[in-house]
C-alpha positions in Angstrom: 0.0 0.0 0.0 1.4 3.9 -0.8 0.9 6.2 1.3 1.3 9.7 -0.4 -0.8 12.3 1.8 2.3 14.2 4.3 -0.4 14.8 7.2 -0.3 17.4 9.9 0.5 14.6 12.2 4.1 14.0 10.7 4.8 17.9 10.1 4.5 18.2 14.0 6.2 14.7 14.7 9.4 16.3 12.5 9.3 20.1 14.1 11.2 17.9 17.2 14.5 17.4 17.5 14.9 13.6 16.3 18.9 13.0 17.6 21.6 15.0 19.1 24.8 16.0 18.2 27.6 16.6 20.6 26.6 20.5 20.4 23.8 21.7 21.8 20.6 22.3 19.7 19.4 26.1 20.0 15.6 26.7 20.6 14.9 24.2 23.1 12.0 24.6 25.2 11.9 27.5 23.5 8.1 28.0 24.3 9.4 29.0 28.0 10.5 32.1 25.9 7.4 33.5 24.7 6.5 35.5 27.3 3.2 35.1 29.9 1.3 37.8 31.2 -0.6 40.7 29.6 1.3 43.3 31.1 4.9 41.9 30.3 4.1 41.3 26.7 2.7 44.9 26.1 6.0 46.1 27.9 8.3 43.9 25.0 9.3 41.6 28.0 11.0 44.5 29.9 9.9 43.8 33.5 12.8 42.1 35.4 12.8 44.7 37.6 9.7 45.9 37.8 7.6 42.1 38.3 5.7 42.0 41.5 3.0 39.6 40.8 2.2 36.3 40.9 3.6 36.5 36.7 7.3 36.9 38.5 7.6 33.0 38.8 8.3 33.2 34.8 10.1 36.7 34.8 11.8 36.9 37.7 11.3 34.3 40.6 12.2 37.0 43.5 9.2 39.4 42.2 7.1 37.4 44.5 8.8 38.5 47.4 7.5 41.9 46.7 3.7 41.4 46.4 1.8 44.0 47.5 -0.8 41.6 49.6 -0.9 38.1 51.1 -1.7 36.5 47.8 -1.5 36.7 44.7 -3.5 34.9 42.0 -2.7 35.0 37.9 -4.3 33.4 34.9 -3.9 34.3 31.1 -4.7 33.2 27.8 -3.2 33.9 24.1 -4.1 32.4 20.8 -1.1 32.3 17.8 -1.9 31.5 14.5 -5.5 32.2 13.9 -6.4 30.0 17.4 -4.2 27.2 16.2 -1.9 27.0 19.0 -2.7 28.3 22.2 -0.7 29.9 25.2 -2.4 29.3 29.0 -0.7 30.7 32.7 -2.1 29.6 35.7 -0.1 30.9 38.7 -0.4 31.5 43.1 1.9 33.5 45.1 2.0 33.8 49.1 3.5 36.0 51.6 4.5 33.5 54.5 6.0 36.1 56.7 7.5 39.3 56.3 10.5 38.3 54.4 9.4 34.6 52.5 7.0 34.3 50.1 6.8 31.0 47.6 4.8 30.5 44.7 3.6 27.6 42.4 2.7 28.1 38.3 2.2 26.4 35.1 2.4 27.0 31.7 0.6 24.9 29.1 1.0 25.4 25.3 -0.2 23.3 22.7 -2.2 22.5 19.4 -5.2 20.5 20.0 -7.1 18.4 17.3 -4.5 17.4 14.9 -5.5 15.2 12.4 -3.9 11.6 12.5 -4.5 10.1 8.6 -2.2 7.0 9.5 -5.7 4.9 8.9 -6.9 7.2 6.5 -7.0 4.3 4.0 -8.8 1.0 4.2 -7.3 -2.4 3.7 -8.1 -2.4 0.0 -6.5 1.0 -0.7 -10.0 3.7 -0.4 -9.7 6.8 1.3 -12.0 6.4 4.5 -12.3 9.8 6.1 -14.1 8.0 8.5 -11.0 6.6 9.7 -9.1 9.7 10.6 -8.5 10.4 14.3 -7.1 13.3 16.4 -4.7 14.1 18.9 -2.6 16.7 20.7 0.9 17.9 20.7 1.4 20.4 24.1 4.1 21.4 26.0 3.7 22.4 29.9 6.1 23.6 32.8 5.7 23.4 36.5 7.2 25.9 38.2 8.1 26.0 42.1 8.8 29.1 43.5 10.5 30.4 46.7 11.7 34.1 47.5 13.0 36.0 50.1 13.6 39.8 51.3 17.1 39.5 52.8 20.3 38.0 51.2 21.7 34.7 51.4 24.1 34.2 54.3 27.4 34.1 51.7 26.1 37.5 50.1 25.5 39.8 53.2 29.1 40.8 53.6 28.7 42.3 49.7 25.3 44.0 50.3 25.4 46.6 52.8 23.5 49.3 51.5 20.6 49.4 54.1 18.8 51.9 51.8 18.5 49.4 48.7 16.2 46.5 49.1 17.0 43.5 47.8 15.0 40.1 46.7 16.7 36.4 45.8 14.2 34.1 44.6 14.4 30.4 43.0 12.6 28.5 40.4 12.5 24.4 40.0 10.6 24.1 37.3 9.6 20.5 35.8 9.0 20.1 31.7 7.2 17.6 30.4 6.4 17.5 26.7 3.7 15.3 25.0 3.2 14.4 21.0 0.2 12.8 21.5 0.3 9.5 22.3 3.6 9.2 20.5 5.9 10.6 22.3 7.0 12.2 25.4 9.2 13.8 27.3 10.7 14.7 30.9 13.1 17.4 32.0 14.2 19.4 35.2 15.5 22.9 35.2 16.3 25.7 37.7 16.1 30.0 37.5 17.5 32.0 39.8 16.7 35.9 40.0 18.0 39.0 42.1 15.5 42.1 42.4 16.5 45.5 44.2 15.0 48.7 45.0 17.3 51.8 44.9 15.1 55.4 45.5 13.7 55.4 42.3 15.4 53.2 40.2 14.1 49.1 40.0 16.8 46.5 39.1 16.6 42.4 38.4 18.9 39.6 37.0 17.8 36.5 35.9 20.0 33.6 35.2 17.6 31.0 33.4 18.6 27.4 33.3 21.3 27.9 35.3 22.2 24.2 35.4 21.0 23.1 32.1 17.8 21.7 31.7 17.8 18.5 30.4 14.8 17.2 28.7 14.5 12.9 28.0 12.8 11.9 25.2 10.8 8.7 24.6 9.2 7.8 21.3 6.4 5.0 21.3 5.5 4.4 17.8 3.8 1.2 16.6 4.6 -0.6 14.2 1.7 0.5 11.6 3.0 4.3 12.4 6.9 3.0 12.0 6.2 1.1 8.4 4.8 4.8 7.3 7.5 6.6 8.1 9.9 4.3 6.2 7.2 4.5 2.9 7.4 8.2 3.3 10.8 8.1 3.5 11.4 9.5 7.1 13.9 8.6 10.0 12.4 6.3 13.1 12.8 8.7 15.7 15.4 7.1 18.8 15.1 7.8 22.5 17.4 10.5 23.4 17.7 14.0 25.1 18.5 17.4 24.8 19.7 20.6 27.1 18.3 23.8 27.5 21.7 26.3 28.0 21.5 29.1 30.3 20.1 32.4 29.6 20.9 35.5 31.2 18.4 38.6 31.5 19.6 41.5 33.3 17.8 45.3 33.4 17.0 48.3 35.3 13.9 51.0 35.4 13.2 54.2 36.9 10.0 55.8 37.5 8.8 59.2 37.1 6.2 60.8 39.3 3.7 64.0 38.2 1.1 65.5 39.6 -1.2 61.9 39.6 0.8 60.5 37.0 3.9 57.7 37.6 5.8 56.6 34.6 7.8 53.5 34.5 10.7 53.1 31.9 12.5 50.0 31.7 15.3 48.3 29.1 16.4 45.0 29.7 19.1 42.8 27.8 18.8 39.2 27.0 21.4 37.1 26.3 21.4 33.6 25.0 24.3 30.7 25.1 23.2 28.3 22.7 25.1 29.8 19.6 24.6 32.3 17.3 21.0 33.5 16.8 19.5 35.7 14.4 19.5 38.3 17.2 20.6 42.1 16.9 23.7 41.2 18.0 25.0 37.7 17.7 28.2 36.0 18.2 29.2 32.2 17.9 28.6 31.9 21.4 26.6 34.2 22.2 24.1 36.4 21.4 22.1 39.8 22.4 18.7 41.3 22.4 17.7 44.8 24.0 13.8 44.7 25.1 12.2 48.5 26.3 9.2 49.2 28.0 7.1 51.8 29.0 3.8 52.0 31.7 1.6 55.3 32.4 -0.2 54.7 35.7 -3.2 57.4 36.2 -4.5 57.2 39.9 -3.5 53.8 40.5 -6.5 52.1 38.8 -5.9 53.2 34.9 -2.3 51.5 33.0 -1.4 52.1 29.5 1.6 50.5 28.3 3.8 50.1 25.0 7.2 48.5 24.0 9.2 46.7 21.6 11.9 43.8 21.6 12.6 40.7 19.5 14.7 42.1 16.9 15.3 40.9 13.8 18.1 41.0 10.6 16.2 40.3 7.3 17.5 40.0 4.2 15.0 41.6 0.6 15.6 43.0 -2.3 16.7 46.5 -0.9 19.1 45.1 1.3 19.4 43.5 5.3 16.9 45.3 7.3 16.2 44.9 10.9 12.5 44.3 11.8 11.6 44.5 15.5 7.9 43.5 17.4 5.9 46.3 18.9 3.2 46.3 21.2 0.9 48.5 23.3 -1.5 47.6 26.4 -3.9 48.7 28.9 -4.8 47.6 32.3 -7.6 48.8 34.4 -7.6 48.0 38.3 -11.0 47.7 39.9 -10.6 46.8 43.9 -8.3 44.1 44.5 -8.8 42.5 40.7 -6.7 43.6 37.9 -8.1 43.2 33.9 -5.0 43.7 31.7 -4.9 43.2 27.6 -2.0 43.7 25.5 -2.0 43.4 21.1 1.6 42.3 19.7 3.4 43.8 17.0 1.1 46.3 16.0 1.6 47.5 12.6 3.1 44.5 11.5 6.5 45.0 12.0 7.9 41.7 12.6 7.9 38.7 10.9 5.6 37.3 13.8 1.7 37.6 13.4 -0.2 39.7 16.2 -1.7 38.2 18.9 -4.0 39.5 21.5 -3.6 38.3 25.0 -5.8 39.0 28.1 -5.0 38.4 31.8 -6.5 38.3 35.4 -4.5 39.2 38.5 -5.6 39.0 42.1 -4.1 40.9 44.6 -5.2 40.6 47.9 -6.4 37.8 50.9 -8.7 34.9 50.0 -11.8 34.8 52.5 -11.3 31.9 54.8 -13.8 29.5 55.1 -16.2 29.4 58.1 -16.6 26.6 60.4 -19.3 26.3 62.3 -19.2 24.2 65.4 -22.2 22.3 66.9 -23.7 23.4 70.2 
């Protein structure tokens, strides 16, 4: 029997890293790198100093040392692709004294209803549409957080400034990636991140798979699926793993205060060790992107934000060009609830489509529940 349709199902299967090579692959996990949070994306990702939410366990784990209540509660969701793939954040922050907070997240994204046309003909060679089924390929992160207001014990001697305030906070953060019921995959990672407070000025460092985080592969194909990858003349897929290198995010932000006005302007620089990356500047080893950000806050309950990061070199008829992603945002705070919605690169700047993305934050105490005892 020939097989000639190339389905969605293999086009996903072969967007995976099917072996290793003795260097490490760039873009792994790279869907840790998109960004969560309505706020941060309308900012271009500029908030590792300025995070303070229960969205700090992805942007900078100590940010939950500095939320302004006993809890904090995040969700969001983004669509890429016309809906095709989907981007969900569900995360809980909580102050256990004055100085500790910890924090537990996840991040899911996926493509849902993918058509498997393995069966899609019967045993005497018709097309049966009948016969096509549907599966999912998603990737998710657990993230474990725990922060704290003073410094470790071996940095103290370094950090005597009692007028800055500093934050430490650490990630563990478990991957697990599914194809369906094809393949999967395990993998164990940890962020570190530094936050501190100087008059005006807001700084944070964030050292991203500071160890490596190893992913394991394991592929369970049967052998119907196997004897169609050999007709269609693709490589059986071997168990094996791959490493997420560290990545390094370090910037600064002052803000600006008039009449009932406060401005926020922030830069951050990302830098990546995986090799050279089509970045704005990239070396061999590594490279560099600048991010920017800006937030107007009008009486505390009205935010509008813009700014711009993920450059780009591209290469047309007129020449190399560099394309970069902007994007605006607007928040509005009602009580102890914040609605936020940012739209990504407006105008159409970048080679990436816009998306629109809406979050909810909760900043406050949960009502405990009442007992009541019996008489």
């Amino acid at each position: 029997m020939k097989f000639r349709i190339v389905t969605l199902f293999l086009l996903s299967l072969t967007s995976y890293t099917w072996g290793q090579s003795d260097v490490a692959p760039k873009y792994v996990n790279e869907f840790l790198n998109i960004g969560v949070g309505a706020r941060g994306y309308a900012m271009g990702g500029a908030i590792t100093g300025s995070s303070r939410d229960a969205f700090s366990s992805y942007w900078n784990p100590a940010g939950i040392a500095r939320i302004s209540e006993q809890q904090s509660i995040a969700a969001m969701h983004a669509e890429y692709f016309a809906g095709i793939a989907k981007l969900d954040y569900a995360g809980y922050a909580q102050k256990v004294d004055s100085y500790r907070s910890f924090g537990a997240s996840m991040i899911r994204f996926g493509v849902d209803n993918i058509p498997n046309t393995i069966d899609l003909y019967d045993p005497n060679g018709n097309v049966d549409y009948s016969r096509i089924s549907y599966f999912s390929t998603a990737d998710y992160a657990f993230l474990l957080t725990y922060a704290q207001s003073e410094p470790p014990k071996f940095l103290k001697g370094f950090l005597r400034n009692e007028t800055m305030k500093n934050h430490f906070g650490i990630n563990a953060k478990i991957i697990y990636r599914q194809i369906g019921d094809f393949a999967n995959a395990w993998g164990f990672g940890i962020d570190a991140g530094w936050q501190a407070q100087f008059k005006k000025w807001e700084w944070g460092v964030v050292l991203k798979d500071i160890t490596g985080t190893f992913s394991a592969w394991r592929y369970n194909l049967d052998e119907k699926t196997k004897s169609v990858f050999l007709a269609t003349g693709n490589e059986l897929p071997e168990n094996t793993w791959e490493i997420a290198k560290p990545r390094i995010i370090a910037g600064g932000g002052r803000n600006f205060f008039w009449r009932k006005y406060q401005f926020l302007l922030e830069g951050n620089i990302i830098a990546t060790t995986d090799g050279k990356r089509n970045t704005l500047l990239a070396g061999n080893t590594m490279s560099i992107d600048p991010a920017a950000g800006m937030e107007v806050i009008y009486q505390n309950w009205l935010k509008v934000r813009a700014g711009f990061g993920n450059f780009q070199r591209t290469t047309t008829f007129q020449g190399n060009e560099v394309t970069f992603q902007p994007n605006i945002g607007l928040g509005i705070v009602f009580k102890q609830f914040s609605l936020d919605y940012a739209l990504t690169d407006i105008a159409n700047q970048s080679d990436v489509l816009y998306t629109n993305m809406v979050s909810l934050t909760f900043n406050g105490r949960l009502p405990k529940r009442q007992v009541n005892q019996g008489s």
